[in-house]
N, C-alpha and C positions, 0 to 999 in steps of 0.2 A: 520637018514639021515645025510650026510655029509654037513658040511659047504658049501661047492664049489656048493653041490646041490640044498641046500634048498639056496644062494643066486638067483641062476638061476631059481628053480620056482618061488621065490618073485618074480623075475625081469618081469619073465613069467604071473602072474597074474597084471599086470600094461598093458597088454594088451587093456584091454577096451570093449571088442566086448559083451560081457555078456549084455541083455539088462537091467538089471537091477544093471550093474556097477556105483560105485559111481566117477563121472567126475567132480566134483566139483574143483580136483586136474589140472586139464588141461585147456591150452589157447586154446583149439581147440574141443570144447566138441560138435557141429555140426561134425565135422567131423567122431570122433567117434561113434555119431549117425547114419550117414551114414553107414559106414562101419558096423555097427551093421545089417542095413537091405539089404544091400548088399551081406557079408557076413553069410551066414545061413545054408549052407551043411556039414555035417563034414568035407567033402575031401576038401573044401576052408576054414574052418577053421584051418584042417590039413598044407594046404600049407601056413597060413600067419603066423600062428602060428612058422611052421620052418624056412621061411626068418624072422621074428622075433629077434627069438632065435640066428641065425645067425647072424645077424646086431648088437644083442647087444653083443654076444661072441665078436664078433669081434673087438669093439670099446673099449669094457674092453681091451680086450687085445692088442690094439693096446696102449691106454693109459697108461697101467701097461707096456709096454715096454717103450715108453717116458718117464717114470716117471725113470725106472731103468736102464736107459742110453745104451739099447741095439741099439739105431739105431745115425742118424746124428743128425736130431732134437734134441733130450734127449740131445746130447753131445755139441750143440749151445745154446739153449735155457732154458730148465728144469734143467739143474747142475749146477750150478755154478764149473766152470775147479778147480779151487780156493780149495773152500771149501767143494767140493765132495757134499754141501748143495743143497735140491731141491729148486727152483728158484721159486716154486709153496705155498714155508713156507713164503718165500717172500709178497707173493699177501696178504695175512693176513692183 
């Protein structure tokens, strides 16, 4: 399996909906509880599962472009104009 994939199944298995998922990791572990007995058909596991996936594609790569100066932000805030340095090695 490629890198690119097996990060997105990881990301994918942080889902939570499993009822016997370990939530120990999470500030919201009622909610995932819910959502565990809420969610219980495949085809609504199928649909949260792909807004999911979607939301976190997204936010990667909304991120991974801030980071690499593809938009305005990145070019205000994340770079330093300077020293082409991310502003993010900064927060360290």
């Amino acid at each position: 399996m490629d890198k690119q994939k097996l990060l997105f199944k990881n990301l994918k298995d942080i889902e939570g909906l499993s009822p016997n998922a370990d939530l120990m990791w999470s500030k919201f572990e009622e909610a995932y509880k819910l959502l565990q007995i809420k969610i219980v058909v495949d085809n609504e596991k199928n649909a949260y599962e792909k807004i999911l996936n979607e939301s976190i594609k997204g936010v990667i790569h909304s991120i991974l472009v801030m980071i690499d100066g593809g938009d305005a932000l990145a070019d205000n805030y994340l770079i330093n104009e300077e020293t082409k340095e991310s502003s993010l090695i900064m927060l360290n």
